[in-house]
C-alpha positions in Angstrom: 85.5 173.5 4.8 83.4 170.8 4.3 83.0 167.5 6.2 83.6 164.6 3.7 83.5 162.1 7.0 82.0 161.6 9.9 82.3 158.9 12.4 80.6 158.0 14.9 80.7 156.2 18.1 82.1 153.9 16.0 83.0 150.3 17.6 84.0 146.7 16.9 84.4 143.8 18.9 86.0 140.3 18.8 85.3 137.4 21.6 84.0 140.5 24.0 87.0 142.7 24.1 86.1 146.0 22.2 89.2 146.6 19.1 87.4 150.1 18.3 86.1 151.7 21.0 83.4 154.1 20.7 85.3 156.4 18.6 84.6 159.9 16.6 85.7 162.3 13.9 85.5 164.1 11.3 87.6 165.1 7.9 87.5 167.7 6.3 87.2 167.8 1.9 90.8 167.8 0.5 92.6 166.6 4.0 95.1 164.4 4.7 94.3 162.5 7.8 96.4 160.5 9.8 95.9 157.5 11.9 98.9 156.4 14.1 99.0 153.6 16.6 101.2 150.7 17.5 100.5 147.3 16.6 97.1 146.2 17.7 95.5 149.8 18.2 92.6 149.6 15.9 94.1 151.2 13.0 93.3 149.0 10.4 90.1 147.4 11.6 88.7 151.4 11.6 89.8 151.1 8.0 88.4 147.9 6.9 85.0 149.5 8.9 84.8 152.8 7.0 85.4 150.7 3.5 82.6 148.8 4.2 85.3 145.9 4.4 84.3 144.8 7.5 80.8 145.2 9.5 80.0 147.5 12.1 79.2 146.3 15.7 77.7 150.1 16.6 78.1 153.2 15.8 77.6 155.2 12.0 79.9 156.6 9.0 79.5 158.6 6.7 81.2 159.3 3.6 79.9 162.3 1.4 76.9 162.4 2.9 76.3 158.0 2.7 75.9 155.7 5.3 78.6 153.2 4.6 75.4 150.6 6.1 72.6 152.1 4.2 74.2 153.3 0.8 77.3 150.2 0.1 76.5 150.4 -3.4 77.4 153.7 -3.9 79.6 154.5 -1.7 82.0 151.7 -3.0 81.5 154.2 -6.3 84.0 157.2 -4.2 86.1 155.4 -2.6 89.3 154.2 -3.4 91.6 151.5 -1.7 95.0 150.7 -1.3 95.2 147.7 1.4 98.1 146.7 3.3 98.5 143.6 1.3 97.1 144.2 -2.2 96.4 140.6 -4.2 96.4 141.1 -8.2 95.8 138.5 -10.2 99.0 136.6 -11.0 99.1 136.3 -14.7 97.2 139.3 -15.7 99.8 142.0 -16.9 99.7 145.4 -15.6 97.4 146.8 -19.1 95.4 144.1 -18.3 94.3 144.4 -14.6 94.1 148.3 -14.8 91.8 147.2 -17.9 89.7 144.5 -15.7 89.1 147.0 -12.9 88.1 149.4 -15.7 85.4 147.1 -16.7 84.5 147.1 -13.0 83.7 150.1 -12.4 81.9 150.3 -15.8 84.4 152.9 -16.8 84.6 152.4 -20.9 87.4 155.6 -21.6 90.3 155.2 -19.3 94.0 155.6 -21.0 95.9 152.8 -19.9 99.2 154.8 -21.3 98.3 158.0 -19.4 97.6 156.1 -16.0 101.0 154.3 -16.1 102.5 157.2 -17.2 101.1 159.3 -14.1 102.6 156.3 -11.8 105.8 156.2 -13.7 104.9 152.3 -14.6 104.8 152.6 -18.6 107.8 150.3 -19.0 106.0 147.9 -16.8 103.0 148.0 -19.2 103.3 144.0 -20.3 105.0 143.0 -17.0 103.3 140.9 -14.3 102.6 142.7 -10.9 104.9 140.0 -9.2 107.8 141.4 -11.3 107.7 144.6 -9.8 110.0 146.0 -7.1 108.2 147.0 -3.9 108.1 150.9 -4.9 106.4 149.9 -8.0 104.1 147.7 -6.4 102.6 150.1 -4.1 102.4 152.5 -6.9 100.5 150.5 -9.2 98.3 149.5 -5.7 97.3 153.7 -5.9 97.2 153.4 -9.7 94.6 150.4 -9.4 92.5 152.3 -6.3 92.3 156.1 -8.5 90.7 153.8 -11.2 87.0 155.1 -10.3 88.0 158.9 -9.6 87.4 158.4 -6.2 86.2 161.2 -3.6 88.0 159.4 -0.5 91.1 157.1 -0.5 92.2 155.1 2.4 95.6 154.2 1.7 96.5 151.5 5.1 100.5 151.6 5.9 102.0 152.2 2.0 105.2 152.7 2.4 106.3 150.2 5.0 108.4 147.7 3.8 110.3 150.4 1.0 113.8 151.9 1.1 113.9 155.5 2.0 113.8 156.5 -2.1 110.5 154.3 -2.6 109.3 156.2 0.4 109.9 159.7 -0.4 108.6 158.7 -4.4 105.5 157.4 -3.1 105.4 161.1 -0.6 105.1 162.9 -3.7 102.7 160.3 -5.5 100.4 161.2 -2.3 101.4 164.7 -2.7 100.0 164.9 -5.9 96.6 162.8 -5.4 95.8 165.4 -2.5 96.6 168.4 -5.1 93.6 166.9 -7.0 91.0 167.5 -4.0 91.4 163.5 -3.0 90.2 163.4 0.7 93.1 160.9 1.8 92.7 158.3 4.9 96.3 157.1 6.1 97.6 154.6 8.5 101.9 154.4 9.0 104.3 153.8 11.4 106.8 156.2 10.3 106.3 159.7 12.7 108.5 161.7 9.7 106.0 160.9 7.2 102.7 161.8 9.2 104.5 165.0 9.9 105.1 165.5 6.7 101.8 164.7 4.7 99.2 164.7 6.8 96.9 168.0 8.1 95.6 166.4 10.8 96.4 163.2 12.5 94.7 161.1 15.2 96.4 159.0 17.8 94.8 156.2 18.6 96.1 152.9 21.1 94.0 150.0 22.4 90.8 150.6 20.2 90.3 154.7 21.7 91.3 157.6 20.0 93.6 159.7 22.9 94.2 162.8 20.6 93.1 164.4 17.3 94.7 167.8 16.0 97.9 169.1 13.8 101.5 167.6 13.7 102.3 171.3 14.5 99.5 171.7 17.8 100.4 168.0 18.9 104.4 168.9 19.8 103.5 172.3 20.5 101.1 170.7 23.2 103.7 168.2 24.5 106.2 171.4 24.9 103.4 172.9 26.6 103.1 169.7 29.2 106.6 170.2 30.4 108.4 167.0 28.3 111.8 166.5 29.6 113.8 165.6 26.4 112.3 169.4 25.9 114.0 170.8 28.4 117.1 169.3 27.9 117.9 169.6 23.8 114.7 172.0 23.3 113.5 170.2 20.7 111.0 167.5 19.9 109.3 165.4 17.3 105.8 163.4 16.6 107.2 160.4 17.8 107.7 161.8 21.2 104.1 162.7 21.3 103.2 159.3 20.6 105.4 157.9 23.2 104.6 160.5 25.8 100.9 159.4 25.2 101.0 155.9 24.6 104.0 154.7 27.0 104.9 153.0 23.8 107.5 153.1 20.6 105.4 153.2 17.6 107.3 150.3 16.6 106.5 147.9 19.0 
């Protein structure tokens, strides 16, 4: 298939100590990728870098054939993004900001009651974003971010912070985007999840990328490298992975 991304060599640095470190990869159209790290790794600061967020120190990306550097304009035009910490306007209802980032994107036919609908939000269509639970909140984040039909969305740690229901809800609300041919970009701390949605997933821990492949091929590789909890319940999960390669709980 067809690479949607490409980075390259890709670095950023703050008072001389290097966050991203001269990292690459690609992703394929229609993937989920992961990108997993403890606190600190890089994760984000690769996101805000590829969303033209944040400026690169060296190194290129490319998203559908733009250079984020060269082409912002347009590639702000496909992408879509869900930050950690999304900030809505405080008294705009939900109709109302769904119908200010319409305007936007210069986008004159969206159906307000279709895209709540879609996000299971249409009761909330006069209620304030700061009314909403936490599920809802991060659902109406995706709702706001699919606003432009994007090619790419970067979705940066979405379910932290939710009760396991609000999790697996939002699962299938990813679940569905993907089914569209949305080329998805995630970041989370929770090893069921990545081993769940994503295709491929990159492990990444003080700026450098150590691995890149398949839930499935990561654990099958640890087997392979004789991991002890292996031998003694033969089994083991993506969060043994991380720790095996990291020295460190995701969680720290």
């Amino acid at each position: 298939m067809k690479n949607i991304i490409k980075v390259e060599h890709l670095t950023k640095s703050y008072n001389g100590q290097k966050v991203v470190n001269d990292i690459s990869f690609t992703v394929e159209k229609g993937e989920v990728f992961g990108i997993l790290g403890p606190n600190g790794a890089g994760k984000t600061t690769t996101l805000e870098m590829m969303e033209t967020l944040r400026p690169i120190d060296d190194g290129t990306v490319t998203l559908d054939g733009l250079d984020i550097t060269k082409d912002t304009r347009k590639v702000k035009q496909i992408i879509g993004v869900q930050l950690q910490s999304s900030t809505f306007l405080k008294k705009l209802t939900l109709e109302d900001q769904l119908n200010l980032f319409a305007k936007i994107y210069d986008i004159k036919d969206l159906d307000i009651n279709k895209k709540l609908a879609e996000f299971d939000l249409t009761s909330k269509r006069k209620a304030y974003v700061e009314d909403l639970s936490g599920g809802q909140k991060q659902r109406f984040s995706i709702a706001i971010a699919l606003v432009n039909t994007p090619k790419i969305l970067f979705l940066d740690e979405p379910t932290t912070g939710l009760d396991p229901q609000a999790r697996r809800n939002l699962w299938e609300l990813i679940r569905s985007v993907k089914k569209r041919g949305i080329t998805i970009i995630l970041t989370t701390h929770y090893m069921d999840e990545a081993e769940l949605l994503c295709d491929r997933l990159a492990i990444m821990d003080r700026g450098k990328i150590l691995t890149i492949n398949t839930p499935k091929k990561l654990i099958k590789e640890l087997l392979g490298r004789g991991f002890k909890k292996a031998q003694v319940e033969e089994k083991a999960n993506l969060e043994d992975v991380f720790i095996d390669l990291t020295g460190k709980d995701l969680r720290e």
